[in-house]
Every structure is written in C-alpha cells, then in structure tokens.
N, C-alpha and C positions, 0 to 999 in steps of 0.2 A: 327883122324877121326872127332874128334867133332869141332877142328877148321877149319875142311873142311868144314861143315858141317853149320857153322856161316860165314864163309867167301861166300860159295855160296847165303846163304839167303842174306846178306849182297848186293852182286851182285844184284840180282833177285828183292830185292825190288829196286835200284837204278834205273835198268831197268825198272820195272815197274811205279815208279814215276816219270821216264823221260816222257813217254807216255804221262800224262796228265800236264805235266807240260809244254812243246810244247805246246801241244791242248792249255792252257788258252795263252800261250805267242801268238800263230797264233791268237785268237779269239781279245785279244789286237790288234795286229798291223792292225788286219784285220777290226775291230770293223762295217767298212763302208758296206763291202761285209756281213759279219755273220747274220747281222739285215734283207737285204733282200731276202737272201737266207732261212732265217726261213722263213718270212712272205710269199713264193713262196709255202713253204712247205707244209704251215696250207693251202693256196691255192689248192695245190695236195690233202691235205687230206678233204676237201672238196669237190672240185671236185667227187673223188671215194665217198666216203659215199651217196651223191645224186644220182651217178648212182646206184652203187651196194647194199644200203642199204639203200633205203628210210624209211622203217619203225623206224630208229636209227637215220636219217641224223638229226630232230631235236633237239634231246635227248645232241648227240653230235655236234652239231652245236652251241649249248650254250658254250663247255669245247670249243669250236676252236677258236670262238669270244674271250673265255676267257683270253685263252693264248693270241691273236691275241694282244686284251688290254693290257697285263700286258707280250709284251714279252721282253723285255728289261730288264725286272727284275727278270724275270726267266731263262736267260741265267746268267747273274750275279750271283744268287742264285747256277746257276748247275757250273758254273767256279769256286765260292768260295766253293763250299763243292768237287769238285776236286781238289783243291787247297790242303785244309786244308788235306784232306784223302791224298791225294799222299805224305806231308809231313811227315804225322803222319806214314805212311806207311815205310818212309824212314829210320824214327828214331824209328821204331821198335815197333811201337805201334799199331799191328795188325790188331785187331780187331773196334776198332776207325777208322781206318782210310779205313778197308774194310766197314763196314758201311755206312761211309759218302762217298766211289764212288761206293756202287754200290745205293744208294739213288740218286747220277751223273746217273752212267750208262745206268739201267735202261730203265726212260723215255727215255733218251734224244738216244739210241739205237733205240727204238720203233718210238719213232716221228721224227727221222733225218735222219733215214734210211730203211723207209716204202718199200721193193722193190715190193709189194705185191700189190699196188698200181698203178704200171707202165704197160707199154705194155713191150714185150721183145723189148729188142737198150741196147744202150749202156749205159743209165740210169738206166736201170733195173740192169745191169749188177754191174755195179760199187756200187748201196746201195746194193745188193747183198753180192759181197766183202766185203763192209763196215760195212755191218751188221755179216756178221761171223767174222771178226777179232775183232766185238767189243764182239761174243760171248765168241771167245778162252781168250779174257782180262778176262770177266766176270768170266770165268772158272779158271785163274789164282788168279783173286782176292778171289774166293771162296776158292778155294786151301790153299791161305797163310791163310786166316781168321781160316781156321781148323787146322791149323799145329801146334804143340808144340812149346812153348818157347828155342828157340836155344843157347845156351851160358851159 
C-alpha cells in the first residue's frame, strides 16, 4: 500500500510539473507573441477599470502602468519561480515548491485571465475555462502542499 501510495505521488507531481514546465518552454519559443499579448491585456484592464470603476481607475492605473513598465521582467520573475517550484515539486520538495507556484499562479490567474472584464464571445468564454483550470491546478497544488511525507 505504501509503495502505491509513493508511486502515485510520484505520478501526480510529474504530471503536475509538466504543466508548467510547457507553460515556460511555450512562453520561450513564443517570447514574440507572450509580450504583446500581456501588453493587450493591461490594455483590457484598463479599459474596464475606466468604465466600470472610475472611482479606482486611478489608484490602479499607477499598478497597470507599473506592470506595463516592468513587464518583461515580471513574466521572467513568474517563469522562474514556476520553473524552480515545478522542479522542487518533482523532487519532492513539497512545500517549496507549492510556494513558489502559487506565488506564479496566483497573480498571473487573475491578470491573464480576467474573464470578468469581457462581454459574453468567445473571449469570455475561453479566460473562463482558462481561469477554472488554473483554479483546479491551484487546488491541486494546495492539496500536495498539505499532504504528509510519502515514503
């Protein structure tokens, strides 16, 4: 039972540190696309904040800027601590490594896949999806970060 029981976590985190280890290898190949599809994004969220929340839009219109300036090294930032977490994840180092992705997850859930923002189409639709399947990850990383030492 208990080597079932190692071998599934074993599994479980491999699959789970494949997730974001695609995710940075796509963000690599793709480096050209990822920069202006942020910069679109902070766009969207700009956009909505002006209409639907002017009393905030400039409160938050300093953090949009901010990221706007420095996004280049805030994906970098969310790529290397999914990086380093999905590792640490793989070789067993639980807690470290849920940590450091959901320090990832997180923001980059919230501001990559705003669906709340959209009118209903097919844009809505898809951060939609994309935003629950980065909640079930969340929910998974939460899971292992409390689970007992297996082995």
């Amino acid at each position: 039972m208990r080597s079932m029981k190692g071998f599934f976590s074993f599994i479980g985190r491999t699959c789970l540190s494949l997730v974001f280890i695609s995710s940075i290898i796509n963000h690599i190949l793709h480096w050209d696309e990822i920069h202006p599809y942020f910069i679109r994004l902070l766009q969207d969220w700009d956009s909505w904040l002006l209409l639907y929340h002017p009393p905030f839009a400039s409160q938050l219109e300093m953090v949009i800027q901010l990221m706007h300036s420095h996004l280049s090294s805030l994906i970098i930032i969310g790529m290397i601590c999914a990086g380093i977490g999905s590792v640490a994840i793989f070789l067993g180092m639980k807690h470290l490594g849920a940590l450091l992705l959901l320090t990832y997850l997180i923001p980059e859930t919230i501001i990559a896949h705003p669906f709340w923002i959209y009118q209903m189409g097919e844009v809505r639709q898809l951060h939609i999806a994309l935003f629950l399947n980065n909640i079930g990850i969340l929910g998974g990383v939460l899971i292992l970060a409390s689970s007992k030492k297996v082995g």
